[in-house]
MIRO-906490 format. One record per residue: residue number from 1; residue in three letters; x, y, z of N, C-alpha, C in turn. Coordinates in steps of 0.05 Angstrom, whole numbers, plus 32768, in hexadecimal, padded with zeros to 4 digits. Layout:
SITE NUM ala X Y Z X Y Z X Y Z
...
# end
This chain:
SITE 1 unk 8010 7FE8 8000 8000 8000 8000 8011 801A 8000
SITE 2 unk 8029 8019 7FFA 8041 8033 8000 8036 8041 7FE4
SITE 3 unk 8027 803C 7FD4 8023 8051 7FBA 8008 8052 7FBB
SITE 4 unk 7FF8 804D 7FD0 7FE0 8050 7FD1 7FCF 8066 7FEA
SITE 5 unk 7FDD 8058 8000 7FD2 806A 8018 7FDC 8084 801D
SITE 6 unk 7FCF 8099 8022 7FD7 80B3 801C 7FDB 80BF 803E
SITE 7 unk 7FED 80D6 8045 7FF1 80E0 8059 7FEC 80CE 8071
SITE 8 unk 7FDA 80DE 8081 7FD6 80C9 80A1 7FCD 80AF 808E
SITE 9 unk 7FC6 80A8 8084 7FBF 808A 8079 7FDF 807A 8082
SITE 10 unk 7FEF 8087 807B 8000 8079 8079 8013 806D 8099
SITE 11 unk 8020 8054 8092 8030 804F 80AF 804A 8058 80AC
SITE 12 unk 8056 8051 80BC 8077 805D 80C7 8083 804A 80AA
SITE 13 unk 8077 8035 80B2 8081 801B 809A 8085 801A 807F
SITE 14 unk 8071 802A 8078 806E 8022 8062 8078 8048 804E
SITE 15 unk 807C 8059 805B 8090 806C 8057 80A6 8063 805E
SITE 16 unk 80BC 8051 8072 80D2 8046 806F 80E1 803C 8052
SITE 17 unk 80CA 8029 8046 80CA 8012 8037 80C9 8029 801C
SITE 18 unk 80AE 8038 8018 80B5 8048 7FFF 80D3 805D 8007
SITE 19 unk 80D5 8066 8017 80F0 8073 8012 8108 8063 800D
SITE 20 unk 810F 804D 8017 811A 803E 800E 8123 8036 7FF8
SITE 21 unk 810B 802E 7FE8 810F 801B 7FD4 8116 803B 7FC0
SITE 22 unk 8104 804C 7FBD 8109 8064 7FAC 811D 807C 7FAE
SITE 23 unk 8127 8074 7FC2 8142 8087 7FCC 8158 8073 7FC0
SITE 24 unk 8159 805F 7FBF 816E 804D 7FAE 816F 8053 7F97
SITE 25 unk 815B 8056 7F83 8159 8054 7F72 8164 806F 7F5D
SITE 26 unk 8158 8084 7F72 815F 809C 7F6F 8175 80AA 7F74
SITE 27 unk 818D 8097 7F8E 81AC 8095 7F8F 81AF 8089 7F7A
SITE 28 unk 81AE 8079 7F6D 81B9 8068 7F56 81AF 807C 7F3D
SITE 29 unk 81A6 8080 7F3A 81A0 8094 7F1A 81AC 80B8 7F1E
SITE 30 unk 81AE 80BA 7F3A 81BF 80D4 7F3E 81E5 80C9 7F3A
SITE 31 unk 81EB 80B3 7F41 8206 80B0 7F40 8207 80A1 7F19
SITE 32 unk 81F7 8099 7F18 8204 8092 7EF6 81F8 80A5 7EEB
SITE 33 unk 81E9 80B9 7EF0 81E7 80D7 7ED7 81FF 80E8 7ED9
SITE 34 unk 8209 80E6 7EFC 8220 80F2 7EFB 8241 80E2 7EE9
SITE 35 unk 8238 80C8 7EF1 8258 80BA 7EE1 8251 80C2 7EC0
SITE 36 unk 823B 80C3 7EB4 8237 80C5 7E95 823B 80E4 7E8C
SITE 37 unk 822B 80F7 7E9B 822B 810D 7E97 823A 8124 7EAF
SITE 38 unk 823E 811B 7EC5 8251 8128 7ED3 823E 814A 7EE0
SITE 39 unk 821F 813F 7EE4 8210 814D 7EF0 81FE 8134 7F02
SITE 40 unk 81FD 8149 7F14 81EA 8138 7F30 81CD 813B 7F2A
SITE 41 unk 81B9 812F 7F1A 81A9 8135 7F1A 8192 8139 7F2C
SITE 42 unk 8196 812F 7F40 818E 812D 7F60 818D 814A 7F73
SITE 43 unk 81AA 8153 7F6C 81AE 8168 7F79 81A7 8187 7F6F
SITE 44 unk 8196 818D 7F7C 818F 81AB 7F6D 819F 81B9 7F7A
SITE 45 unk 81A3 81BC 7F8F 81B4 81D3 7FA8 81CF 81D6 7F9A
SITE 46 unk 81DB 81BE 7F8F 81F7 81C1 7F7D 81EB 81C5 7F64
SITE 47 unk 81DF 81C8 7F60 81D6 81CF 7F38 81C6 81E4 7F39
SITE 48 unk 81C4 81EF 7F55 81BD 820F 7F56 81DB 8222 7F5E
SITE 49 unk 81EF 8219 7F6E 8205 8223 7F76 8214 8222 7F5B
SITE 50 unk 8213 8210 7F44 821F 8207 7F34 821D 8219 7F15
SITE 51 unk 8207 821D 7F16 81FB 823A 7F08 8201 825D 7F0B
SITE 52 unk 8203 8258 7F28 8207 8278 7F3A 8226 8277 7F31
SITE 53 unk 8239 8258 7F33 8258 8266 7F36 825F 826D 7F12
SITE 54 unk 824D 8256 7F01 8258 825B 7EEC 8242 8273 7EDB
SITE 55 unk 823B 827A 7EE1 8237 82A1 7EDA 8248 82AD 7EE4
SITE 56 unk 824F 82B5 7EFE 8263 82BD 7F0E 8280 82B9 7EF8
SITE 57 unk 828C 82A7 7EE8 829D 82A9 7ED7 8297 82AC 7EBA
SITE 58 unk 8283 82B2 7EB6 8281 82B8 7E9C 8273 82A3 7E8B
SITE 59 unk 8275 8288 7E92 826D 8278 7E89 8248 826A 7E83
SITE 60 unk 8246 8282 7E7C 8223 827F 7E77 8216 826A 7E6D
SITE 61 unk 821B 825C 7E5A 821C 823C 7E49 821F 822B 7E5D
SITE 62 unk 822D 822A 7E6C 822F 8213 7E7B 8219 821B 7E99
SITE 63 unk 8218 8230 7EA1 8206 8238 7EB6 81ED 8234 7EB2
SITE 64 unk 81E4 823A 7E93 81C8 8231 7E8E 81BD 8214 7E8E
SITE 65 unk 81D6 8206 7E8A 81CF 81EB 7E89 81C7 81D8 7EA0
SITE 66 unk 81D5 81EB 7EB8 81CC 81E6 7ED2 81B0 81F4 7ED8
SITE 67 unk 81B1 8202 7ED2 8194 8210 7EDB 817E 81FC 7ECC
SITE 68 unk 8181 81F6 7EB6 816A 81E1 7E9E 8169 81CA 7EAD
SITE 69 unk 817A 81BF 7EC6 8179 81A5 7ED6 8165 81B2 7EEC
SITE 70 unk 8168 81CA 7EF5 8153 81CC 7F0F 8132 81D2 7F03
SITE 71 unk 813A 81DC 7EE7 8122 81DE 7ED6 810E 81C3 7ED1
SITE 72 unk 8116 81AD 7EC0 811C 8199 7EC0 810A 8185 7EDA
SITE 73 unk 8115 818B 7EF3 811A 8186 7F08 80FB 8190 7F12
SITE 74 unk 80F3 81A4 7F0B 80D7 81B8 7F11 80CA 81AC 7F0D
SITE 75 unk 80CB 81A8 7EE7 80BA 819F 7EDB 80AE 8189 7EDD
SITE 76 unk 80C3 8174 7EEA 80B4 8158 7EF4 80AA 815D 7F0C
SITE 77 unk 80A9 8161 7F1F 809D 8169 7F3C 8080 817A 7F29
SITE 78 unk 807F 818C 7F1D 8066 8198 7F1A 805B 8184 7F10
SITE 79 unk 805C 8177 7EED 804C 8168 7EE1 8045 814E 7EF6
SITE 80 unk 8056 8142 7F0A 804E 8130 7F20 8035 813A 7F32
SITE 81 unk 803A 814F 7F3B 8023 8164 7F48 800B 8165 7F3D
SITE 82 unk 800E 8169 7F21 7FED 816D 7F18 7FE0 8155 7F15
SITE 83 unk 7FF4 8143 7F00 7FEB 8123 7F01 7FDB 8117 7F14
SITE 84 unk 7FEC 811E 7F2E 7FDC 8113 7F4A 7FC8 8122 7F50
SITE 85 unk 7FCC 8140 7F50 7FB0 8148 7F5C 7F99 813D 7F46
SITE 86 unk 7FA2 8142 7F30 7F87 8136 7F22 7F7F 811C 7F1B
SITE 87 unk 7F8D 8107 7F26 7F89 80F0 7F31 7F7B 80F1 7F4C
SITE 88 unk 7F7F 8102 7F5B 7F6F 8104 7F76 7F59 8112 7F73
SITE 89 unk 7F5A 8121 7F64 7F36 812E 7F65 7F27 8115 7F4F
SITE 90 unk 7F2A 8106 7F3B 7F27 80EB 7F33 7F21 80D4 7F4B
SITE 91 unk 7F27 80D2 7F58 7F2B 80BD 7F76 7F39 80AC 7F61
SITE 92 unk 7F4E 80AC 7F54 7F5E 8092 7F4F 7F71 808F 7F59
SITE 93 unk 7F72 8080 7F6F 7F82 8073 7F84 7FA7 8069 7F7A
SITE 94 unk 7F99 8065 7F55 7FBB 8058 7F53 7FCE 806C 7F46
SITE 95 unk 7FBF 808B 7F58 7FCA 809E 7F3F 7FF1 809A 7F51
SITE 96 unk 7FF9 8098 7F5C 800A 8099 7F6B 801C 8081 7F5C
SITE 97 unk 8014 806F 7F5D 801A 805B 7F50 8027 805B 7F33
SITE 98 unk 8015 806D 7F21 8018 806C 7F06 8026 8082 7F03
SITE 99 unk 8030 808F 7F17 8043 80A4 7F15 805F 809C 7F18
SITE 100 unk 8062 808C 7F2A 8077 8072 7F26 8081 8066 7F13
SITE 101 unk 8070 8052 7F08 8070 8054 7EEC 8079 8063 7ED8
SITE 102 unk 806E 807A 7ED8 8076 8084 7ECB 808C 8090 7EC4
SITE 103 unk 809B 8093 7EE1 80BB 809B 7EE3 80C3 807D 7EDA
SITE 104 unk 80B9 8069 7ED6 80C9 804E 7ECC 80D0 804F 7EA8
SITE 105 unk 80BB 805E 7EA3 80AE 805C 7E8B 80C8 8071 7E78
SITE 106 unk 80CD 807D 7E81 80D9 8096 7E86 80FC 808A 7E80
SITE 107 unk 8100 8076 7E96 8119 8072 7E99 8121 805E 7E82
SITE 108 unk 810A 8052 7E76 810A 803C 7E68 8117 8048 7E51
SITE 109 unk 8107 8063 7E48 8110 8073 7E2C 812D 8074 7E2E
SITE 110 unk 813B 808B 7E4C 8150 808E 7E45 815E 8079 7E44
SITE 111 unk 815F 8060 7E4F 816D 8048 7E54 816F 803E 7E38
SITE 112 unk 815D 803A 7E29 8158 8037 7E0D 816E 8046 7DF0
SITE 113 unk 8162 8062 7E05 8171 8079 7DF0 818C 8076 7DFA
SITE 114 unk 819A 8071 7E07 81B5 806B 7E0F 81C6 8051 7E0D
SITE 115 unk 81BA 8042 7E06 81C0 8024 7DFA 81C0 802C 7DE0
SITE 116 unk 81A9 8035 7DD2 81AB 803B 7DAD 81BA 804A 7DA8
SITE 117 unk 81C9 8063 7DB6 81CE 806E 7DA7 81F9 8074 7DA9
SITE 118 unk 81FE 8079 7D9D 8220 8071 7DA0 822A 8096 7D98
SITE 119 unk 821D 80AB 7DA2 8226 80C6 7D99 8227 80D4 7DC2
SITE 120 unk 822C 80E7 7DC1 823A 80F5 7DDE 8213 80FE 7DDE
SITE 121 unk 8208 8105 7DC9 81F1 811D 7DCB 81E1 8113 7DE4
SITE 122 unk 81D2 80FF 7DE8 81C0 80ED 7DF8 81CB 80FA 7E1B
SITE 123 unk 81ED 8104 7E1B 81EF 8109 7E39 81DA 8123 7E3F
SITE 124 unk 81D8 812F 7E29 81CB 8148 7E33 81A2 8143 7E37
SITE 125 unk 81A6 8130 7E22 8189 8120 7E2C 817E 8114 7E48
SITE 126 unk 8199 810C 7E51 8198 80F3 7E61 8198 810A 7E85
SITE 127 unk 81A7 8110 7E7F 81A7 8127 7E98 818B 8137 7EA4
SITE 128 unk 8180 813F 7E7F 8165 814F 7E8B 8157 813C 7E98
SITE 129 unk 8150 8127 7E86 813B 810D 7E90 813B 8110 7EAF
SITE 130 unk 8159 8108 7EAB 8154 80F5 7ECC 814E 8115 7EE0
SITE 131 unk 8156 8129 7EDA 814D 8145 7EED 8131 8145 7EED
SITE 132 unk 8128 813B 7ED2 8103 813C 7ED4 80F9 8124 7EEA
SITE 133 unk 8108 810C 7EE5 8104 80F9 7EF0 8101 80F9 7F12
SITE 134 unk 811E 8104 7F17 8129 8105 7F3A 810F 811D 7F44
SITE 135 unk 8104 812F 7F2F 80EC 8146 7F3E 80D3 812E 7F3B
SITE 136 unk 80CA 8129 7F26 80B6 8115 7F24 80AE 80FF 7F3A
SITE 137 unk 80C7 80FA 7F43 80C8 80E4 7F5E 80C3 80EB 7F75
SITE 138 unk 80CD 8106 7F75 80D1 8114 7F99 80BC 811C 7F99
SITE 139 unk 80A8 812D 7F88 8091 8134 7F87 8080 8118 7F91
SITE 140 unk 8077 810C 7F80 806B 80EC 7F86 8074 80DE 7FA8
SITE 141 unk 808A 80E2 7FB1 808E 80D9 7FD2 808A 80EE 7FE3
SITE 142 unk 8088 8109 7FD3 8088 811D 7FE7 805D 8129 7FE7
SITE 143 unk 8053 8120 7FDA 8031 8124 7FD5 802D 8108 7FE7
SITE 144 unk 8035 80FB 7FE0 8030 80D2 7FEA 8028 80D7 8009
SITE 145 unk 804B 80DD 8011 804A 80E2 8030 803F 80F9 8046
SITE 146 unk 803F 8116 802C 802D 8131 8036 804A 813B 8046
SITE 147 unk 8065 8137 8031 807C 8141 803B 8088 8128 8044
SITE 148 unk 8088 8120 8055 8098 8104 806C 80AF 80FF 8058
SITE 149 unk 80AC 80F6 8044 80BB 80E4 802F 80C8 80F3 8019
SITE 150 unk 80D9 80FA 8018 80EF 8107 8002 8104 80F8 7FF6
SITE 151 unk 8103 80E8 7FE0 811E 80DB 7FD6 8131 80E4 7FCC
SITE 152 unk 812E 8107 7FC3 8147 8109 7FB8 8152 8125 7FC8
SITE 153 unk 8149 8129 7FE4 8149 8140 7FF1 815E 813D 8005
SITE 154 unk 816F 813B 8002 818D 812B 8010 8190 8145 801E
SITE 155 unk 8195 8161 8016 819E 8171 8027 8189 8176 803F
SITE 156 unk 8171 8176 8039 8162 8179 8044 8152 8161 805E
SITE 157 unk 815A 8147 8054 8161 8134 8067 817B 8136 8074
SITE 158 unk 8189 8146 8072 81A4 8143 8085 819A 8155 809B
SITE 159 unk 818C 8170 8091 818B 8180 80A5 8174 8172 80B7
SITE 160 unk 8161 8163 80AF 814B 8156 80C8 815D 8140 80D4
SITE 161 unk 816D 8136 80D1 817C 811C 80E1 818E 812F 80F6
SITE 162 unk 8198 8141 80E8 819F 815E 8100 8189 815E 8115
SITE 163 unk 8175 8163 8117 8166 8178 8126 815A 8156 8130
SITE 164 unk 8155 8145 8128 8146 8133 8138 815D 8127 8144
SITE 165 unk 8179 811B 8146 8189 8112 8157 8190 812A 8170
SITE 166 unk 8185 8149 8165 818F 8159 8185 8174 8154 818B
SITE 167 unk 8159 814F 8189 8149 8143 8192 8147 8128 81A6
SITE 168 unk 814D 811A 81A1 8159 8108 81B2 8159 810E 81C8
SITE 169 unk 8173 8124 81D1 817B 8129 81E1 8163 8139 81F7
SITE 170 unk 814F 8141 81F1 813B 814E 81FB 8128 813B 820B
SITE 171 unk 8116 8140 820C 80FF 8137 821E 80F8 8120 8211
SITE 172 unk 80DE 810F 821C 80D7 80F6 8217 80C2 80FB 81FF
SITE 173 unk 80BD 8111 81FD 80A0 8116 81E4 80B0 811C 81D3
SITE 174 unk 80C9 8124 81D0 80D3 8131 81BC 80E5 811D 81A8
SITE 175 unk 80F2 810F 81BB 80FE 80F0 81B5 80E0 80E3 81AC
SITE 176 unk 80D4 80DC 81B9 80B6 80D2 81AB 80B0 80D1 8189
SITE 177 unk 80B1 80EA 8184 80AD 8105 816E 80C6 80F4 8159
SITE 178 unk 80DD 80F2 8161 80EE 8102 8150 80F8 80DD 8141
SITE 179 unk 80FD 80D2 8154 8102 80AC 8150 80F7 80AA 8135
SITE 180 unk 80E3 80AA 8130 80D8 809B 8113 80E6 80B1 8105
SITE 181 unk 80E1 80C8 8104 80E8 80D3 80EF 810E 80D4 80ED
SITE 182 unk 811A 80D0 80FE 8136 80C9 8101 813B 80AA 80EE
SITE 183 unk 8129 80A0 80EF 812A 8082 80E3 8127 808E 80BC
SITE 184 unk 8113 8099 80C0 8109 809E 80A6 8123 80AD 8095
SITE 185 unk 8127 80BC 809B 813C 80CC 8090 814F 80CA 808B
SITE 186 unk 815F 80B3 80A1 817F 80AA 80A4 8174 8095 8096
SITE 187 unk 8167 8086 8090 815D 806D 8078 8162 807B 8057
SITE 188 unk 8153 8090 8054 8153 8099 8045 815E 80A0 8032
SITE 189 unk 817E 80AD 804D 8191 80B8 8042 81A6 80A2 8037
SITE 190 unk 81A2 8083 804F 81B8 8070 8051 81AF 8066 802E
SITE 191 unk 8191 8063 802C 8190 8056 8011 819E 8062 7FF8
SITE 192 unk 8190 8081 7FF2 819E 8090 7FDE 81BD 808A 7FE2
SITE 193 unk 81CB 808F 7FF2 81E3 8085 7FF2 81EA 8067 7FEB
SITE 194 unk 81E5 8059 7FF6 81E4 8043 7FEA 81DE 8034 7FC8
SITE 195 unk 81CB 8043 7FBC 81C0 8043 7FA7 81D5 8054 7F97
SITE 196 unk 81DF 8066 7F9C 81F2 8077 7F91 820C 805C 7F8D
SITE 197 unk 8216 8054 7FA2 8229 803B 7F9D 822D 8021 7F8C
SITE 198 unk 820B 8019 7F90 8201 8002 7F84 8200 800A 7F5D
SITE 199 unk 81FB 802B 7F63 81F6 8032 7F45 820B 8034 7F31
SITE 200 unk 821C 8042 7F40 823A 8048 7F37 8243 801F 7F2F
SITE 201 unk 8247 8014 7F40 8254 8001 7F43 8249 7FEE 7F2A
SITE 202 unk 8226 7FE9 7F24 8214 7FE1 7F13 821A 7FE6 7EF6
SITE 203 unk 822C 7FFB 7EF8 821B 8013 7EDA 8233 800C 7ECF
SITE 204 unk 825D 800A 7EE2 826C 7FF2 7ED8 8269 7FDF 7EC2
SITE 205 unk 8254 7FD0 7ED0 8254 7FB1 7EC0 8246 7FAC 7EAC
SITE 206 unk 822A 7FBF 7EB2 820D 7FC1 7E98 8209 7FE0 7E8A
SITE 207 unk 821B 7FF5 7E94 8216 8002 7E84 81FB 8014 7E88
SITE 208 unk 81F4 8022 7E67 81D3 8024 7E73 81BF 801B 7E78
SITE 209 unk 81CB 7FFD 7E76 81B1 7FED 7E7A 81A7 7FE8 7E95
SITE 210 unk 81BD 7FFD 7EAD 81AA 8008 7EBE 8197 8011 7EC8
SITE 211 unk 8186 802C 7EAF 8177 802F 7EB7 8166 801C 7EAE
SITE 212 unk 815C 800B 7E98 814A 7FFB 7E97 8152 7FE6 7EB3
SITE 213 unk 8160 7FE4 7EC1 8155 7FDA 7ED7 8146 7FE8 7EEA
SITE 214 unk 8150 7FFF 7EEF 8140 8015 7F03 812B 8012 7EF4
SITE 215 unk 811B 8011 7EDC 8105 8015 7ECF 80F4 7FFA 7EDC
SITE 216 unk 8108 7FE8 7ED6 80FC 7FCD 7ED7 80EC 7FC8 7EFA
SITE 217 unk 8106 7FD9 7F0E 8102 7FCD 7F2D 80E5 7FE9 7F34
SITE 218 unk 80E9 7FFA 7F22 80CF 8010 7F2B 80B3 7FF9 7F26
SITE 219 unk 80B4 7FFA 7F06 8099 7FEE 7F06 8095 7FD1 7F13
SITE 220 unk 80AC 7FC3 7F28 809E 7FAA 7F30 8099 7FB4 7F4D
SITE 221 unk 809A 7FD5 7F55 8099 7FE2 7F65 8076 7FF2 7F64
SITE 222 unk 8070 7FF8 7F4C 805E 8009 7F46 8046 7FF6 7F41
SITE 223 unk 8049 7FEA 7F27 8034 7FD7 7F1F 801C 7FC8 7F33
SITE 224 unk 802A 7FBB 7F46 8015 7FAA 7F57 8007 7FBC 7F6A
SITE 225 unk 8019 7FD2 7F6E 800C 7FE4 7F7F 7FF3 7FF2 7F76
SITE 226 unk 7FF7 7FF7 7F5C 7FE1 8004 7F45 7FC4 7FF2 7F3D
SITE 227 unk 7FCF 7FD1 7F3E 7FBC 7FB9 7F3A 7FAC 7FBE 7F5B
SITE 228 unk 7FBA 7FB9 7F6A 7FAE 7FC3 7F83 7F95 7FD1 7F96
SITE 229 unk 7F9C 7FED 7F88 7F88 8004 7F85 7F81 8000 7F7B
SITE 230 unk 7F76 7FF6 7F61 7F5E 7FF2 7F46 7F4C 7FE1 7F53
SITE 231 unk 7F61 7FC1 7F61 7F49 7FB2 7F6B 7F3C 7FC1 7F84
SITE 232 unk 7F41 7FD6 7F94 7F38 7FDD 7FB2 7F24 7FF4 7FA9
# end
């Protein structure tokens, strides 16, 4: 039910489990956009600093190209946004689901277009994608959970594993408070990291036929969940 039950619907559990599995996925396609194209597609905070330094030298061509990743990056988080809301004023339950999907659907092309094709052009393809992709996703965990769940919000999970470990240290309501979400976050972070390793290390042996695996492990991620909701 992790692509079905919405906000309080949801348990501690089953936000663990989706951050998990989709924070991997999303470490692994941020570390091989970076080994192919040598941009983080994940990271906006560096592909906004990255923009500011290279104006700052003159270098406008290359500054814009950073800025077209946080663009990029927009654009999937918005088109995810409407998709869902208008899946939710619809009551279709597997809109969440098929948004999933659809980032599979997505990864399949470039995985495709990067196997066929034997020219440099596709890096500049391959970079925007996955910026549409990494917004497309965070949007979809971040509507799912009503915030809780961020897969590609690393800076922003560092600073809550901050503030909930000096929590701890406080009173018994506050430690109460802060425990799950200390779990959630440091999971979060350990996966993307991890996924970042597994990706790099993967992308070695198969190449781009990485992302048609990320394509492949989304939709055996998405699909049943979407069969799911149709039958309920």
């Amino acid at each position: 039910m992790m692509l079905i039950k919405v906000g309080d619907a949801r348990t501690s559990t089953i936000d663990l489990v989706l951050a998990g599995l989709l924070s991997s996925v999303a470490g692994a396609l941020n570390a091989v956009g970076f080994l192919i194209a040598g941009s983080f597609t994940a990271n906006m905070t560096g592909n906004i600093s990255a923009f500011a330094d290279h104006i700052a030298n003159g270098a406008i061509s290359i500054a814009f190209s950073f800025l077209g990743l946080v663009v990029a990056f927009i654009c999937g988080a918005g088109m995810a946004a409407l998709a869902i809301q208008a899946g939710e004023r619809r009551h279709i339950r597997s809109v969440y689901a098929l948004a999933i999907a659809a980032e599979a659907i997505i990864l399949m092309l470039v995985g495709a277009t990067l196997i066929l094709s034997s020219t440099t052009g596709p890096e500049i393809f391959l970079v925007i994608a996955l910026s549409f992709v990494m917004g497309l996703q965070n949007a979809v965990t971040t509507m799912i959970s009503r915030a809780r769940v961020r897969t590609t919000h690393v800076s922003g999970m560092a600073t809550d594993i901050g503030i909930e470990l000096a929590a701890l240290i406080g009173g018994e309501a506050s430690r109460r408070e802060a425990t799950p979400k200390l779990w959630l976050h440091s999971l979060t972070l350990a996966c993307f990291a991890g996924g970042g390793l597994c990706g790099a290390l993967l992308f070695q042996f198969i190449g781009s036929w990485l992302f048609i695996l990320a394509a492949i492990l989304l939709l055996i991620i998405a699909l049943p969940e979407a069969f799911r909701a149709h039958r309920s």
